[in-house]
TORRODO-310688 format. One record per residue (C-alpha): residue number from 1; x, z, y. Coordinates in pm, 1 decimal, padded with zeros to 6 digits. Each point is the difference from the previous one (the first is absolute). Layout:
<sites>
  keba         x         z         y
   NUM         X         Z         Y
...
</sites>
This chain:
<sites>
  keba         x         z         y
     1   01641.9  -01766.4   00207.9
     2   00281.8   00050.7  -00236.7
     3   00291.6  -00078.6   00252.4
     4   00031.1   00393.9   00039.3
     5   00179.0  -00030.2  -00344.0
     6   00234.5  -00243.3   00049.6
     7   00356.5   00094.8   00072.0
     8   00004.2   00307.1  -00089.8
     9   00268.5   00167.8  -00155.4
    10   00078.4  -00107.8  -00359.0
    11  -00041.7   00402.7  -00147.6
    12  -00364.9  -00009.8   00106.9
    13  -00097.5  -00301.4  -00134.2
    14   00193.5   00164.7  -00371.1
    15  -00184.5   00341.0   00070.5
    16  -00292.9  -00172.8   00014.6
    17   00030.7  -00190.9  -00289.2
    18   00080.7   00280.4  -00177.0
    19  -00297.2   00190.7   00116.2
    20  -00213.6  -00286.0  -00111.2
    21   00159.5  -00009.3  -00386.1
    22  -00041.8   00359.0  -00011.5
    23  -00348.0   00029.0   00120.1
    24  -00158.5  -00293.3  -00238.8
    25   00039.7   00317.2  -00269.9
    26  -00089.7   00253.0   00207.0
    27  -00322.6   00151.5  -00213.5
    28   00098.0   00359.9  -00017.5
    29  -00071.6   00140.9   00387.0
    30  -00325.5  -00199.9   00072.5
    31  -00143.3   00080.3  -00318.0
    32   00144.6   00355.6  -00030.2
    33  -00342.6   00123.5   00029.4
    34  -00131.4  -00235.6  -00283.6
    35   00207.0   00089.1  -00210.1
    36  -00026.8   00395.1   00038.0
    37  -00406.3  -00050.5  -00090.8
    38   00006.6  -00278.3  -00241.7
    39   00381.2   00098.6  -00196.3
    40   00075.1   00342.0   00069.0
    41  -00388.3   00109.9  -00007.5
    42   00039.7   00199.5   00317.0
    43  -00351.3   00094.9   00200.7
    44  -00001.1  -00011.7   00391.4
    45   00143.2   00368.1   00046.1
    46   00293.1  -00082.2  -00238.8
    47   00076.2  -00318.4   00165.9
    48  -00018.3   00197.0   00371.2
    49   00224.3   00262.1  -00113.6
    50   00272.9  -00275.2  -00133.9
    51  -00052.1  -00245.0   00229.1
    52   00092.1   00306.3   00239.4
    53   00292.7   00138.1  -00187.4
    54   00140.5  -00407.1   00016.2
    55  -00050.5   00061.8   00406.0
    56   00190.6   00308.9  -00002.8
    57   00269.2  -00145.8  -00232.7
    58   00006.2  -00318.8   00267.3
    59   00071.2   00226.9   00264.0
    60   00280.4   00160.3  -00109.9
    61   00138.2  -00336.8  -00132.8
    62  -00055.0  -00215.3   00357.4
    63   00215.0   00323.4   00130.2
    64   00275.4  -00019.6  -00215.1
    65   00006.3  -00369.8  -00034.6
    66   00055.2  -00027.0   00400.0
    67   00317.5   00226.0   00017.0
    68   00135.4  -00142.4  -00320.0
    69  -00002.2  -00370.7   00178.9
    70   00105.8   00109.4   00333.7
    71   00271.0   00188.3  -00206.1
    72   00114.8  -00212.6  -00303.6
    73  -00158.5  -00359.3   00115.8
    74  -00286.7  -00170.0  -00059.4
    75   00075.6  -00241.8  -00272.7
    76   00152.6   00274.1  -00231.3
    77  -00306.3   00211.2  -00015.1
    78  -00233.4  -00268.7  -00026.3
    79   00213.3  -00122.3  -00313.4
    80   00031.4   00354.4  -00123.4
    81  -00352.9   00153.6   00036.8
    82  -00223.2  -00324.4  -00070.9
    83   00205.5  -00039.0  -00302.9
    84  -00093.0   00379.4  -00122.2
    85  -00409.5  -00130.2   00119.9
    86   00051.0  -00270.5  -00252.7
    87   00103.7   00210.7  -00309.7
    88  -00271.7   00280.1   00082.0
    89  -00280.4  -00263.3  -00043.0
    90   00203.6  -00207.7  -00263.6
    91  -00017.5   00346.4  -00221.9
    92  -00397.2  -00006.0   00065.1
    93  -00017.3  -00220.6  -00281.9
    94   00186.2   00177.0  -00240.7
    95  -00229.3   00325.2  -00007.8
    96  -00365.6   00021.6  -00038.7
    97  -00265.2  -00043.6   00248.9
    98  -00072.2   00347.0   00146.9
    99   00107.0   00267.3   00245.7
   100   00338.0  -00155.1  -00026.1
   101  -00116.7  -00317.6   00077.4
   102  -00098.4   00150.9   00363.3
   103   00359.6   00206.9   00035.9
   104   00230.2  -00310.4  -00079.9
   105  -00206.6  -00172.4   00225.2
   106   00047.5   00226.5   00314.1
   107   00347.6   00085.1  -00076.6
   108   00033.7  -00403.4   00016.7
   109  -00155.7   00010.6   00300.1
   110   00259.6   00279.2   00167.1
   111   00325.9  -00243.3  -00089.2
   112  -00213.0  -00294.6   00199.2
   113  -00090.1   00263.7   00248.3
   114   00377.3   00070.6   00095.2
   115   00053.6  -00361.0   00011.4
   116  -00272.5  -00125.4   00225.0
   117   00202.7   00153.0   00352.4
   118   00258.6  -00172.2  -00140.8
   119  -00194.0  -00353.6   00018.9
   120  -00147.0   00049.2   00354.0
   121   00355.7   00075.6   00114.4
   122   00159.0  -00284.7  -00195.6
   123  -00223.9  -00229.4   00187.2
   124   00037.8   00138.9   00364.8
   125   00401.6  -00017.3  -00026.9
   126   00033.8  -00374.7  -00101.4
   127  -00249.1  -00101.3   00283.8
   128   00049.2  -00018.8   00333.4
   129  -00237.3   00210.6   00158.3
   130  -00229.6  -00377.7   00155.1
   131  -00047.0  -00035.9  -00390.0
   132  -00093.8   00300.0  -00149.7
   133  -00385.4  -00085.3   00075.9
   134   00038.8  -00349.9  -00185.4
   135   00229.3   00162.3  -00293.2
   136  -00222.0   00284.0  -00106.5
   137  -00321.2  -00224.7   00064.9
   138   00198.8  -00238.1  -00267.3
   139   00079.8   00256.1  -00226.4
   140  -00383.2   00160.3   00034.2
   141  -00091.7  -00330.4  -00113.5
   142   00242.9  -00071.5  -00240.6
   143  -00131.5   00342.1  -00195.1
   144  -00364.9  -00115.6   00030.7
   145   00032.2  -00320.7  -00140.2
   146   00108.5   00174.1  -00299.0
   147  -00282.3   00223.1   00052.7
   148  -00189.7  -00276.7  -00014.0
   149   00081.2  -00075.3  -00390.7
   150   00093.7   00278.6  -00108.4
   151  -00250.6   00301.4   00013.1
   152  -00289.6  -00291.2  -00133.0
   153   00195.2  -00058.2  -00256.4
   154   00077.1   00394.7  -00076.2
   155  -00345.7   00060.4   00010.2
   156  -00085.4  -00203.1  -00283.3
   157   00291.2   00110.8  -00219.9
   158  -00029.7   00383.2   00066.7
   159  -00267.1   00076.0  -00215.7
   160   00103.4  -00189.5  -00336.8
   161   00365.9  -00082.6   00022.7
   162   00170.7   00310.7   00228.0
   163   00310.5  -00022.9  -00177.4
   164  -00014.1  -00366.3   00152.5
   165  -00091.6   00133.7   00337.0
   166   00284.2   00240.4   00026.0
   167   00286.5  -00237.1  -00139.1
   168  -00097.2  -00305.7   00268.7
   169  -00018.1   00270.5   00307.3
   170   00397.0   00130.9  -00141.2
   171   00111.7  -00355.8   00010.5
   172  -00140.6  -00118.7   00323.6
   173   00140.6   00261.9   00139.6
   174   00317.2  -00039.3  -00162.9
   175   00004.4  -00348.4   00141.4
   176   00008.4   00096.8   00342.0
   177   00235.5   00293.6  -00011.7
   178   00209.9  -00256.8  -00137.3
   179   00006.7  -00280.0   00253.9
   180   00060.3   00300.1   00284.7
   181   00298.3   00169.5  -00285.3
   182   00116.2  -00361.6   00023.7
   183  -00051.2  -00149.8   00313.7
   184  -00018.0   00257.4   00271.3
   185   00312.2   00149.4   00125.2
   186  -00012.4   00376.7   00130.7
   187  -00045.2  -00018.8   00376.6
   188   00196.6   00114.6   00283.6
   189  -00226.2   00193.3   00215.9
   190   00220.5  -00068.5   00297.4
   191   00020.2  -00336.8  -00026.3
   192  -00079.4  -00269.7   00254.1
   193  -00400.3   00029.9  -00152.9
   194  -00025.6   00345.2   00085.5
   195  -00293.9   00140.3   00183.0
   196   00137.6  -00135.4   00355.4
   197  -00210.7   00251.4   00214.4
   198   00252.2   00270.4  -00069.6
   199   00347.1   00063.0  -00136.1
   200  -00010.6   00204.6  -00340.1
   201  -00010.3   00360.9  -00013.0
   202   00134.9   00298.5  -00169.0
   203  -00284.8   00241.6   00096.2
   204  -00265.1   00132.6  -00296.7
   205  -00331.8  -00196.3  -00038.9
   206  -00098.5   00312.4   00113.9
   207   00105.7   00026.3   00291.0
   208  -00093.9  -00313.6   00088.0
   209  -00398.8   00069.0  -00052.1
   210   00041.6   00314.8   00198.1
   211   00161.4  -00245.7   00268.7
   212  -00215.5  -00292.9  -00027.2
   213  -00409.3   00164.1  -00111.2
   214  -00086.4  -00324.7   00038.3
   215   00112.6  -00003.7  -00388.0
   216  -00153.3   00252.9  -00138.0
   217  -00354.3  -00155.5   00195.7
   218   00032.0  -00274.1  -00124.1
   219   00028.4   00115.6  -00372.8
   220  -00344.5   00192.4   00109.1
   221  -00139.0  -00382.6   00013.5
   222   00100.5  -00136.2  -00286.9
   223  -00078.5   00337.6  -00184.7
   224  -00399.4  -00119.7   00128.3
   225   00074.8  -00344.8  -00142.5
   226   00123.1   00131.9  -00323.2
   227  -00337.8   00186.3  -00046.2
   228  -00172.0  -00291.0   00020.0
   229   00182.9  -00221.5  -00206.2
   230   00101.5   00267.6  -00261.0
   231  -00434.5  -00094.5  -00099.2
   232   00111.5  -00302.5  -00144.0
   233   00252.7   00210.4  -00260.2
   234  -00270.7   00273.4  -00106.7
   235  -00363.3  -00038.3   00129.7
   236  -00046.2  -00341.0  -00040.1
   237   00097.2  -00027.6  -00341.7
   238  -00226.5   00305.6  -00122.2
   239  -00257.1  -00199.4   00248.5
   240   00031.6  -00298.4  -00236.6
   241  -00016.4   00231.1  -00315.6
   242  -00300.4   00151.5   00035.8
   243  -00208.8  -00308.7   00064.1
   244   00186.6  -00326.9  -00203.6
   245   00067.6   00050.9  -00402.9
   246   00313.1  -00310.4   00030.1
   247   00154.6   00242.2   00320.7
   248   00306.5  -00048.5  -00136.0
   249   00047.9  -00351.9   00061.4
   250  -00225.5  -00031.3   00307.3
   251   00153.0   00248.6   00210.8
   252   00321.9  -00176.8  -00071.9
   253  -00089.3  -00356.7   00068.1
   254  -00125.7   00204.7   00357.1
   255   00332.2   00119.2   00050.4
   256   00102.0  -00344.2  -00077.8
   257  -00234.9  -00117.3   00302.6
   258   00196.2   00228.8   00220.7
   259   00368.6  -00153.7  -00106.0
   260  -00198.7  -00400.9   00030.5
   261  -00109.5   00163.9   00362.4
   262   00343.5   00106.8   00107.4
   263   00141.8  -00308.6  -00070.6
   264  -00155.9  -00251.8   00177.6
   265  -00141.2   00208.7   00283.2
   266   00364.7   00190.2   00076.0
   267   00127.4  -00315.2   00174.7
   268  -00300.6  -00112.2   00198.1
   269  -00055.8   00353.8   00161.5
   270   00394.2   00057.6   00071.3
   271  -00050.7  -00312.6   00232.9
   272  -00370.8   00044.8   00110.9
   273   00101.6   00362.1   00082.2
   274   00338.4  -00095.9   00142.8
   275  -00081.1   00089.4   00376.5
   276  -00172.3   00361.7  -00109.3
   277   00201.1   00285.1   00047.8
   278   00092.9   00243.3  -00313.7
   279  -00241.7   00222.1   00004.3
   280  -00272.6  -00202.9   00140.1
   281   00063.9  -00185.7  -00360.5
   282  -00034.9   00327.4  -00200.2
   283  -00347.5   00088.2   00203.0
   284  -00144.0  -00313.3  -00112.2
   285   00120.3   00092.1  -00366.5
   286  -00156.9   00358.6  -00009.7
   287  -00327.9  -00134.4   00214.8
   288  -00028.6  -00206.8  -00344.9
   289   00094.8   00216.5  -00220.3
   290  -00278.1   00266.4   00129.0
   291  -00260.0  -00316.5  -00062.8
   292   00077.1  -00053.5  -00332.3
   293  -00024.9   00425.5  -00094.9
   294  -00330.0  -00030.6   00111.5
   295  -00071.0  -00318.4  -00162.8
   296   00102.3   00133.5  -00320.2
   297  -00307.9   00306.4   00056.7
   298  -00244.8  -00279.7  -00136.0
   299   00112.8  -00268.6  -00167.0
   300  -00018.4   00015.2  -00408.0
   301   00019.7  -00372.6  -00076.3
   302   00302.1  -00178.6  -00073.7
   303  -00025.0  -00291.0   00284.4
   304   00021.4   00253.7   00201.9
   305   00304.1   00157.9  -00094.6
   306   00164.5  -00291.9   00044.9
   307  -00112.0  -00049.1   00386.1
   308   00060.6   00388.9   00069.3
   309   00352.9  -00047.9  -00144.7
   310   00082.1  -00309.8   00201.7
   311  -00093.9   00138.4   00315.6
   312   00202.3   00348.4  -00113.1
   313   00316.1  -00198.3  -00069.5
   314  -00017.5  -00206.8   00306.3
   315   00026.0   00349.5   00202.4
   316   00298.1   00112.0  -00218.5
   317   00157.9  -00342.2   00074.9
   318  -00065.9   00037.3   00390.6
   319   00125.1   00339.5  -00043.6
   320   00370.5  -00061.5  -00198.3
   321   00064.8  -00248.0   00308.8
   322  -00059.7   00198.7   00237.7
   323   00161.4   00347.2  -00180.7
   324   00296.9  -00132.7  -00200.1
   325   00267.3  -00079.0   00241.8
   326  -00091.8   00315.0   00215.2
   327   00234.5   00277.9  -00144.8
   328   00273.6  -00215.7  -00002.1
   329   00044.1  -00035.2   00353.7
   330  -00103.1   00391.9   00045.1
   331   00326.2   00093.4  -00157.7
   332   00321.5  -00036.2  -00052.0
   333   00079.6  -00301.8  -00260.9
   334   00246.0   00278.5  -00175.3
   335  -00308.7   00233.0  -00044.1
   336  -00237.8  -00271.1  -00114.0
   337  -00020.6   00082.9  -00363.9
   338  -00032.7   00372.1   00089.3
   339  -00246.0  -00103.6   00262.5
   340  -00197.7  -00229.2  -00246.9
   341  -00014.2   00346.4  -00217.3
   342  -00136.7   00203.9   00264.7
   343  -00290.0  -00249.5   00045.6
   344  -00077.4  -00029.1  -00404.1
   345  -00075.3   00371.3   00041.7
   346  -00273.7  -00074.3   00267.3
   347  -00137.0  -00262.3  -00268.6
   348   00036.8   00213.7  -00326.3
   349  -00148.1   00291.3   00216.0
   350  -00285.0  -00243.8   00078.7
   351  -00003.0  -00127.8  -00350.0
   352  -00075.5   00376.0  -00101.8
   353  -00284.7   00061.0   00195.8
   354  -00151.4  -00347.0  -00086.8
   355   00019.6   00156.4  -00370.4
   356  -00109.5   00323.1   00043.8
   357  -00290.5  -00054.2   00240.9
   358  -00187.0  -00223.0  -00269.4
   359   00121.9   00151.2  -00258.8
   360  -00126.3   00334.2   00113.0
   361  -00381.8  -00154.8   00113.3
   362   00004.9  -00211.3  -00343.2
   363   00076.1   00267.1  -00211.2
   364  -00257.1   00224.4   00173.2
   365  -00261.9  -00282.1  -00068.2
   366  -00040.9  -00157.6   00345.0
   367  -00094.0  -00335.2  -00004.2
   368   00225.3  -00282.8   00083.9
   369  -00191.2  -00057.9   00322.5
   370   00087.8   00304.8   00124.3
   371   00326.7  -00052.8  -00101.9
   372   00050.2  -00365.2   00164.4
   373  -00174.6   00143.8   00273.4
   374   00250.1   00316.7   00032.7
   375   00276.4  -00234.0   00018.5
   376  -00172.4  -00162.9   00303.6
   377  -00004.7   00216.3   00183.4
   378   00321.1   00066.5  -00052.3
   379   00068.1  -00341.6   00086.7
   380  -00186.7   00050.2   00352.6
   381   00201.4   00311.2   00097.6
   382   00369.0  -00204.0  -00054.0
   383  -00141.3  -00254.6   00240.6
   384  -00044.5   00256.1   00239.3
   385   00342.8   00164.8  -00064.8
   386   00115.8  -00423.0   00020.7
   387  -00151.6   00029.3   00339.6
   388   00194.3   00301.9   00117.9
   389   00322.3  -00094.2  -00144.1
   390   00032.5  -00334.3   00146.2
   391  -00081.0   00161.9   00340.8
   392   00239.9   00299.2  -00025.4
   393   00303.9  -00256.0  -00098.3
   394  -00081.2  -00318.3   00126.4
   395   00295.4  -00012.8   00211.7
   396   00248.4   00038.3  -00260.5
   397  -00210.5  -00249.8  -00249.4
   398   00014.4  -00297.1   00258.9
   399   00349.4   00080.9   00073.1
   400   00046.6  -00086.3  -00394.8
   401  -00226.0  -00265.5   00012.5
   402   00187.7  -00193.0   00327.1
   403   00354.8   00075.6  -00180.1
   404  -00081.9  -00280.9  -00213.3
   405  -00212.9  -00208.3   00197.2
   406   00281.5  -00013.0   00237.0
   407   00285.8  -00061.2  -00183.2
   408   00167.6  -00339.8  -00013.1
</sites>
């Protein structure tokens, strides 16, 4: 079960420690909604029209963080950018709690933003293109077993000690910016670990989409995904407000559940799922996902937040096997960071209309049935698009899937 991460190359096994270091402090992001109602005092309409301002702002930054790496490398604007994230939320502490509590917060969250292309790309060009499925399955778990620690323990501190809270998620995260500052030396895109489909290209991303629509359909996919998930960010939390008095710490001991979940469950499905073929993977993942929306329609007991959430994080797990090595062999390995970009907008774009459609029915005093049940329906219409994607471009997805099956 764990012989897929074995012999891999020695940066993976650093960017996943990294990611691991910086993720035991990472409170802020799965909590950013806790801490808008219970800190900054916002209501649900305040928090929709932030939370959406931080999507817009994510845009923007996934855009200009992909042509910086392409451009100036990978390493330098993860060193330069993360480093400017840090000092936004380490000045958090230093003023009040309030409306500038919220604005240091997302302008903390644009320096990360131009940084995350940066990470995806870092990992596709020190992997041969056989181990990018067992590299970013190590460093999805590597995050989550962080997860796993640190949101429960965020939970408990945010509402007494937030000084605390802020100061542990700076120096987690300084941890692991320092091991890759350290240990990881800028790539050479057209090295030997190059995407090996292709040779490198000087053509605009661009151009490449208008080339290749399989791209931009794919995005369309993952947008549907990001809909979905983007509930565990904003509804679920208000979900857990209105009906527990200790939310705080229960919703992140959940979240914890979904870190324990990715954990052990990552390697057991990469092997039990070996033989199925990309996308068969991320129709399992959404079929689940589409359960658990309706699930949430009528449960309001904590048991069974727990069960909904395990069977919700077992589709995202099925899903990041099947999705996260897909891209890479779409495009270019010069383009990947660019690439990597141009998918975060399908997710932030997702991520804005999993705000604003609850926010909206919430804030116009529609139950959270109706809103659970909204989002299932949802959830039934991107298995149908599922359906007509993986007929339209099946060829070209098994043609993916055999490069690596039949390589020696």
């Amino acid at each position: 079960m764990f012989e897929n991460y074995t012999n891999l190359s020695k940066e993976v096994y650093i960017i996943a420690l990294s990611k691991l270091v910086a993720s035991l402090g990472a409170f802020i992001w799965p909590l950013f909604v806790i801490i808008l109602r219970s800190k900054v005092m916002m209501d649900e309409a305040s928090i929709t029209t932030l939370m959406s301002i931080s999507v817009f702002v994510s845009i923007g930054a996934s855009i200009l963080g992909g042509f910086l790496s392409d451009k100036i490398g990978r390493k330098k604007i993860i060193v330069i950018f993360e480093f400017l994230g840090m000092l936004s939320y380490l000045l958090i502490i230093i003023f009040p709690v309030g409306m500038i509590t919220a604005i240091l917060l997302i302008i903390g969250m644009m320096f990360f933003g131009i940084s995350w292309p940066a990470h995806d790309a870092l990992i596709a060009n020190v992997t041969k293109t056989e181990e990018r499925e067992s590299a970013y399955s190590l460093g999805y778990m590597a995050t989550n077993l962080g997860i796993i620690i640190g949101p429960s323990i965020g939970g408990l501190l945010i509402r007494n000690h937030f000084d605390l809270f802020i100061a542990i998620d700076v120096a987690t995260t300084f941890l692991g910016w320092f091991l890759l500052v350290k240990l990881i030396k800028e790539p050479n895109v057209d090295s030997e670990k190059e995407n090996m489909l292709e040779e490198s290209t000087d053509k605009s991303v661009l151009k490449i989409v208008k080339e290749r629509p399989v791209i931009f359909f794919y995005g369309l996919l993952l947008m549907f995904t990001s809909i979905i998930y983007g509930q565990l960010d904003f509804t679920l939390p208000l979900y857990v407000e209105s009906l527990f008095d200790d939310f705080e710490g229960f919703f992140a001991l959940n979240y914890g559940l979904n870190g324990l979940v990715v954990l052990l469950f990552t390697p057991l499905l990469t092997v039990l799922l070996k033989k199925l073929t990309a996308m068969q993977k991320v129709g399992i993942g959404i079929l689940l996902y589409s359960l658990t929306m309706f699930m949430y329609s009528v449960i309001d007991f904590k048991i069974g937040f727990f069960l909904v959430m395990f069977l919700f994080t077992i589709g995202e797990v099925i899903i990041v096997i099947g999705s996260g090595p897909v891209m890479s062999k779409l495009v270019p390995a010069n383009m990947m960071a660019r690439a990597s970009s141009l998918i975060g907008i399908f997710y932030t774009i997702g991520h804005l209309i999993a705000i604003n459609i609850p926010g909206y029915l919430i804030a116009n005093d529609y139950s959270f049935r109706f809103v659970w049940l909204s989002i299932g329906f949802i959830s039934i219409f991107a298995i149908l698009y599922h359906i007509y994607f993986t007929k339209k471009y099946s060829n070209l997805l098994n043609y993916v899937d055999d490069f690596d099956a039949n390589r020696k």
